[in-house]
BAMARBA-376033 format. One record per residue (C-alpha): residue in one letter; z negated, y, x. Coordinates in steps of 0.25 Angstrom, whole numbers, padded with zeros to 4 digits, always signed. Each point is the difference from the previous one (the first is absolute). Example, Ala and Ser with C-alpha at 12.3 -4.5 7.8 and 13.67 -1.06 7.14 Angstrom:
<vexros>
a-0031-0018+0049/s+0002+0014+0006/
</vexros>
This chain:
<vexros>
x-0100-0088+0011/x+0003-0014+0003/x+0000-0007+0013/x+0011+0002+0008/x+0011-0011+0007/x+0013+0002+0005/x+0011-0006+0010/x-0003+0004+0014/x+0013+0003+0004/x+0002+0008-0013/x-0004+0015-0003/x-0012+0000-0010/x+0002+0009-0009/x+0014-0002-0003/x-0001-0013+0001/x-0010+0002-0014/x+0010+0007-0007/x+0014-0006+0001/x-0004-0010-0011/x-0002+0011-0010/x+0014+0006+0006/x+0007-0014-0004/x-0007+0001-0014/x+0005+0014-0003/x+0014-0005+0006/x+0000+0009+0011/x+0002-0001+0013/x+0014-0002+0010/x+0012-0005-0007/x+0008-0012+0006/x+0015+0002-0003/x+0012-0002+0007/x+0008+0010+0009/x+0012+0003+0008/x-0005-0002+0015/x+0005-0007+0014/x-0014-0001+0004/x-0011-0009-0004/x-0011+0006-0010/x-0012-0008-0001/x-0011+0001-0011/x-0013+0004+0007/x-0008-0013+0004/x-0014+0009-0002/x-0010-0009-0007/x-0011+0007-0010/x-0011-0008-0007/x-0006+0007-0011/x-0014+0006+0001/x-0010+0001-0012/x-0005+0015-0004/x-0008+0007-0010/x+0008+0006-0012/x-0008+0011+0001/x+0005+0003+0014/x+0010+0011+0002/x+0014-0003+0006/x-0004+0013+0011/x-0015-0010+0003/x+0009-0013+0001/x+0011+0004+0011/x-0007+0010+0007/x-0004-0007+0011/x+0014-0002+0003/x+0001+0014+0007/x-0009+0001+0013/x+0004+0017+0002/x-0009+0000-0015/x-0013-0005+0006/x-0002+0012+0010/x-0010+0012-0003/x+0005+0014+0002/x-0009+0009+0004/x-0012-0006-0003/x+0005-0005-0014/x+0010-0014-0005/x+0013+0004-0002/x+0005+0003-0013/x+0013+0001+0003/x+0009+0007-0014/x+0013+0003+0009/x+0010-0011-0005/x+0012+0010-0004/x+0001+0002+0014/x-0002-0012+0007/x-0007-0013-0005/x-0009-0011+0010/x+0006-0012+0004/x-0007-0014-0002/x-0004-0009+0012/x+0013-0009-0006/x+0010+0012+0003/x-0009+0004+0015/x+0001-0016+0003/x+0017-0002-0003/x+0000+0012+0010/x-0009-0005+0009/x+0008-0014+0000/x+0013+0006+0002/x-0001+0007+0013/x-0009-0013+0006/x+0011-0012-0006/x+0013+0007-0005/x+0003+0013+0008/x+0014+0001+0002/x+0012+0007-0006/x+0007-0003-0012/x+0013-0006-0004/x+0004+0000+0015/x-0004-0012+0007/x+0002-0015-0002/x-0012-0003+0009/x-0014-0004-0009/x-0007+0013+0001/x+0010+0008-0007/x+0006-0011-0010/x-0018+0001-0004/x+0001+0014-0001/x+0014+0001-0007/x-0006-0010-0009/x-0014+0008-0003/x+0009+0014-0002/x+0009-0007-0009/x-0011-0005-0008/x-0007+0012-0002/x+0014+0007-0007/x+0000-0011-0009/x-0014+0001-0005/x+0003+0015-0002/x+0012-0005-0008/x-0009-0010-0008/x-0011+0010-0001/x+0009+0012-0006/x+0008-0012-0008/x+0014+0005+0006/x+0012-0008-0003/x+0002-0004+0016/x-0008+0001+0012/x+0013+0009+0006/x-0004+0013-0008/x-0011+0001+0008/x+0000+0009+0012/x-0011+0002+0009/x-0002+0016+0005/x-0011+0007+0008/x-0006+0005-0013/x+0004+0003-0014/x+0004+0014+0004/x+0008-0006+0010/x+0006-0008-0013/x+0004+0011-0009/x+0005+0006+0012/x+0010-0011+0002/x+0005+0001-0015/x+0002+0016+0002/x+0006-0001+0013/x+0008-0013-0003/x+0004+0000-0017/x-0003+0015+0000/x+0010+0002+0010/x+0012-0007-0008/x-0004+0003-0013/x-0004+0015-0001/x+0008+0012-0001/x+0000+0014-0006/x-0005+0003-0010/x-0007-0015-0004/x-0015+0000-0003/x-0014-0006+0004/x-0010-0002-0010/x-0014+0000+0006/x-0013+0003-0007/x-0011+0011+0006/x-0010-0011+0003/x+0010-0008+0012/x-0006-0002+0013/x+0007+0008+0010/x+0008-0011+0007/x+0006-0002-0015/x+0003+0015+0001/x+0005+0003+0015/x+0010-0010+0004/x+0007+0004-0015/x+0000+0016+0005/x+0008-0003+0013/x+0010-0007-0006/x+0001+0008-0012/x+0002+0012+0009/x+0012-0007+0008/x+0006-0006-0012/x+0000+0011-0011/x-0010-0006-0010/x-0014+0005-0005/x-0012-0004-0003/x-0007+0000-0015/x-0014-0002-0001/x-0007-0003-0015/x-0013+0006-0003/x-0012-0006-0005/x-0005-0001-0015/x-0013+0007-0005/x-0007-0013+0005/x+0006+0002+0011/x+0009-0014+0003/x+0015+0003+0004/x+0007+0004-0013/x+0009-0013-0003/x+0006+0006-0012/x+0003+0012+0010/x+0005-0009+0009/x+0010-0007-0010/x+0004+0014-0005/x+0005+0004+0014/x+0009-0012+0002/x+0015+0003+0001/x+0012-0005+0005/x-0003+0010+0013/x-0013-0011+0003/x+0004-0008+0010/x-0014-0003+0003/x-0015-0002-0005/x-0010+0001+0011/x-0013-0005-0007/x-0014-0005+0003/x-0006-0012-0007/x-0014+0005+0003/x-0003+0014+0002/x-0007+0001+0014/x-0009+0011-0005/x-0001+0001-0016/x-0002-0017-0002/x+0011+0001-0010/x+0008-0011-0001/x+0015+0002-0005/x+0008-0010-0010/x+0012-0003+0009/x+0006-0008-0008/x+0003+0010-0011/x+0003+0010+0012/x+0012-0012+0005/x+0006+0000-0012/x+0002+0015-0002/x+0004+0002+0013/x+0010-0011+0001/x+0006+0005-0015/x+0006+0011+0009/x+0002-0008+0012/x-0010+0005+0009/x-0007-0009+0009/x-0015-0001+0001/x-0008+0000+0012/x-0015-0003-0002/x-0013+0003+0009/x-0008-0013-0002/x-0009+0003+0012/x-0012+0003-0009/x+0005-0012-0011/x+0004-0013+0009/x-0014-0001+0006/x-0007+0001-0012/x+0007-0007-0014/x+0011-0010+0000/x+0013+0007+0001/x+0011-0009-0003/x+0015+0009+0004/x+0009-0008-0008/x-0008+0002-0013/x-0001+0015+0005/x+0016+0001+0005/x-0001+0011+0008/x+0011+0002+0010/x-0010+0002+0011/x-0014-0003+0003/x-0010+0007+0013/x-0015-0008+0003/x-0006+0002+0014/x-0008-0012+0006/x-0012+0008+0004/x-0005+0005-0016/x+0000-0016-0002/x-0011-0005+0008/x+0012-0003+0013/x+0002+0008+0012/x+0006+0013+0003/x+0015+0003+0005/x+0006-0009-0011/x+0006+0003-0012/x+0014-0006-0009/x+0011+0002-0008/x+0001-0005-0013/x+0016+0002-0004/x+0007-0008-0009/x+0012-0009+0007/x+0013+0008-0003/x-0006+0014+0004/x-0005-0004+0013/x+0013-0008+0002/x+0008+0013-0002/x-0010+0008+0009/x+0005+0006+0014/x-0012-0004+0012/x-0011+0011+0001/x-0003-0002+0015/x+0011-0006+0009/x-0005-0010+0012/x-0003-0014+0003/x+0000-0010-0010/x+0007+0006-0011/x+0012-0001+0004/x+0012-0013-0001/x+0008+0005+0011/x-0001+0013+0010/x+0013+0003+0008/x+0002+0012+0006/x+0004+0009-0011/x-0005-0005-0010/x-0010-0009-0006/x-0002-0010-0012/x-0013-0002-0007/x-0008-0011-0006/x-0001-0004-0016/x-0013+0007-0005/x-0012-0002+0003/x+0003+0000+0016/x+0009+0011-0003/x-0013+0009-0002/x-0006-0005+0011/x+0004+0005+0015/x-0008-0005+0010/x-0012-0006+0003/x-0008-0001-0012/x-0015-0001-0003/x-0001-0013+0000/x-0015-0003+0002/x-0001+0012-0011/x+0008-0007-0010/x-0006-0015+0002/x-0014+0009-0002/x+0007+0005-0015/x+0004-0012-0003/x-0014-0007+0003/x-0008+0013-0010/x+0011-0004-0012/x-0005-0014+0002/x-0015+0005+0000/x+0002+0009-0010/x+0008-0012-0008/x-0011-0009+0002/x-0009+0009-0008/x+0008+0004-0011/x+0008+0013-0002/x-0003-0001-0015/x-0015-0002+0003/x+0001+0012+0010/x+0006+0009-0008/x-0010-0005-0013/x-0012+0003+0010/x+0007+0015+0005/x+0001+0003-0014/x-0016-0001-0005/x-0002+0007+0015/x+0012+0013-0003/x-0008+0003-0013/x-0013-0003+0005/x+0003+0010+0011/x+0006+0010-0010/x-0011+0003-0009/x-0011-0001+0010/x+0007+0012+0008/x+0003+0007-0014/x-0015+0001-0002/x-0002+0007+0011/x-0002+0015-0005/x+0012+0009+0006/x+0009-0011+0005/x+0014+0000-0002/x+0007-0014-0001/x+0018+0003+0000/x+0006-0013-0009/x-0002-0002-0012/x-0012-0008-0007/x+0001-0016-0003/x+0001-0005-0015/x+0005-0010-0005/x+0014+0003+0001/x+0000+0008+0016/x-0006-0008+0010/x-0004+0006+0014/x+0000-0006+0014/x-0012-0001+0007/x+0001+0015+0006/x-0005+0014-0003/x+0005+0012+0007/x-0010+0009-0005/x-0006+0016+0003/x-0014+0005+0000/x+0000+0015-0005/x-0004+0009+0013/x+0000-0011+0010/x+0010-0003+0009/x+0006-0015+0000/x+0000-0002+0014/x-0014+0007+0000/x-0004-0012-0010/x+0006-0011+0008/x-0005+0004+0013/x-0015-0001-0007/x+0001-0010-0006/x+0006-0008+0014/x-0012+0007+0008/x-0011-0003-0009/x+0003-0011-0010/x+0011-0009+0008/x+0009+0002-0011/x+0015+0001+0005/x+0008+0008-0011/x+0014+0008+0002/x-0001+0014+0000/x+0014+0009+0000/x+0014+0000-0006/x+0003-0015+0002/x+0013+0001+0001/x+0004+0008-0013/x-0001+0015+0002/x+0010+0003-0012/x-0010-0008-0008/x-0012+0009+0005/x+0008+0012-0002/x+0003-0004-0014/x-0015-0001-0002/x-0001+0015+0007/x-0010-0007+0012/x+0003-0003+0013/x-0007-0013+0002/x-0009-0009-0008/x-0010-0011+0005/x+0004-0015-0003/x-0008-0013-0002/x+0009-0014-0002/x-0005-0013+0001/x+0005-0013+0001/x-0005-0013-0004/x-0010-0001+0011/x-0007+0010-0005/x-0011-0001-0011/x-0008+0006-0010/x-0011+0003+0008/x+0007+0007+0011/x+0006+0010-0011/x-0013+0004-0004/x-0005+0003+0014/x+0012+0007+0000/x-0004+0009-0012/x-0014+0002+0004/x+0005+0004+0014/x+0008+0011-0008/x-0011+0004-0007/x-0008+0004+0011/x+0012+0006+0007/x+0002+0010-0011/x-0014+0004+0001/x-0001+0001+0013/x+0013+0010+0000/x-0008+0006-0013/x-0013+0005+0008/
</vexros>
């Protein structure tokens, strides 16, 4: 490899790749949008860094994530449990680090430095969501604990107004459950119901089923971009335009899409958009909205308090324009400045590049666990025309999953998912009750997916003596 020279004050490895992110003309947009507050483009400097062609993009940037270098039991950690929870970068661990020591303060509050600072940072970071998702305006953005926190504002808040008896919800089996629970409660008090779509013979959720069961009773379509457990990915474009042919509004589950390819909302126009910080390289308890303009502007508040008000008077109360109006009280704000510093990260790199390297890694990943004898992988295969994600929930005939996974932690300091993940009607489709699950993100690389498979193999001979 070649030498290697970089800025000081900048982060290496990122630094290395922004250069390719401008070639491939990705990266943070810069466009103008409605605010009374002061949005400045990050002032981060990266100089570019020399590096072999042969060298992975999961080699490049790995050193970016200090929890990656630790040994489990003995052994280097391979970790494969992206779904749930990715690492963060020393960039995201540092905005957090800089927050609480130079900015710490409440937002939108104060005319004192320290809270015009932090107000400035919090506001930023919803604009770099906006440029990242490519929304129309930096106002359809709301900030939530998590995504399910998201979807349970749309149910509590649209759902609320917009449901009655006898109106359906169109779901397909493979939702995770906070697509599927929030929708129950307030089918139940409205008088809707739920309709879920099967899966075809290669077992990706049936569009053409799905198109089929679309009527004027649809009122909404609850979907998932990519599936959490079978790596499908679902054409949402085509599922938009059918759905608003009868009028129904479209919420989609872009948890397992937004950190891993470019996702662009307007290009998509769905009605409604969920991502949570902590499955893209930011920190937990943060997640946001993505609801176009008009919708959220006819929305009623979810949660009632501070700051999402105009005017409280003693029996009564007016509220904010959207996004504050989604919003009460004190909000996560070193958590947001923390997502808004992984978009830049992840920008720097290249979400094209990203999901270019994901893809050789899901296929890789999928026919090295096909060759195992007796393993089971749910999803379907990759072609040309059916691409995966970089996932693979998977079962090994006469072994338990969380049997697996607590082997190959123990003994091979391999951390894999074991369990339901959230998607029992799925299971139950398949006749299991849990599956063992191996995702990656870009960090990981080649070589960790074949330790990963040779730690299998031993595992099922050990379970076979």
């Amino acid at each position: 490899m070649a030498a290697l020279c970089y800025l000081p004050s900048c982060h290496r490895s990122l630094s290395m790749l922004l250069s390719n992110s401008k070639s491939q003309g990705v990266g943070l947009q810069t466009r103008r949008r409605s605010s009374s507050f002061s949005i400045k483009a990050s002032t981060t400097a990266f100089a570019p860094l020399e590096h072999s062609e042969s060298t992975s993009l999961g080699d490049i940037i790995r050193s970016d994530f200090p929890i990656l270098r630790q040994k489990v039991n003995g052994r280097d950690l391979v970790y494969m449990d992206n779904a749930a929870t990715s690492q963060k970068p020393n960039y995201v661990l540092k905005a957090l680090k800089d927050y609480y020591e130079s900015s710490n303060s409440n937002v939108h509050r104060g005319v004192h430095y320290l809270s015009q600072k932090a107000t400035t940072a919090y506001e930023n970071a919803r604009e770099k969501i906006a440029d990242f998702i490519n929304a129309s305006d930096r106002t359809e953005i709301v900030f939530t604990r998590n995504a399910t926190e998201a979807i349970n504002l749309v149910a509590n808040s649209w759902g609320d107004i917009n449901l009655g008896f006898g109106d359906e919800i169109l779901l397909t089996v493979a939702e995770h459950h906070s697509a599927i629970v929030p929708w129950q409660i307030v089918a139940k008090k409205k008088g809707a119901s739920l309709k879920y779509i099967g899966l075809t013979a290669g077992e990706i959720p049936d569009i053409e089923q799905l198109k089929k069961a679309l009527s004027k009773k649809t009122k909404l379509v609850v979907t998932h971009h990519v599936s959490n457990t079978l790596g499908s990915v679902l054409p949402i474009e085509d599922i938009v335009i059918w759905s608003h042919e009868v009028g129904a509004r479209v919420l989609l589950d872009a948890c397992q899409s937004v950190p891993h390819m470019m996702v662009d909302v307007q290009k998509l126009n769905v009605d409604f958009l969920v991502a949570s910080s902590h499955k893209m390289c930011g920190p937990t308890g943060i997640g946001f909205l993505y609801g176009k303009s008009n919708l959220l502007s006819s929305m009623p508040p979810f949660l009632g308090g501070g700051e999402m008000i105009s005017d409280v008077f003693q029996d009564y109360s007016t509220y904010a324009e959207p996004p504050s109006r989604f919003e009460a009280g004190t909000p996560a704000i070193a958590e947001a400045i923390g997502l808004g510093a992984a978009i830049e990260y992840l920008s720097g790199i290249g979400m094209q590049r990203i999901h270019d390297y994901e893809r050789e890694l899901a296929d890789y990943l999928y026919y090295s666990l096909t060759s195992i004898p007796n393993v089971r992988v749910y999803g379907p295969a990759p072609s040309e025309t059916i691409h995966r994600a970089a996932l693979c929930s998977f079962n090994v005939e006469n072994i338990h999953p969380t049997d697996i996974a607590t082997i190959l932690n123990e003994e091979y300091g391999v951390a894999i998912r074991s369990g339901h993940h959230c998607a029992q009607p799925l299971h139950r489709y398949f006749g299991v009750n849990a599956s063992a699950r191996a995702s990656l993100y870009f960090y990981n690389t080649k070589e960790e997916v074949d330790h990963f498979i040779e730690a299998l193999r031993e595992t099922i001979n050990f379970f076979a003596i």
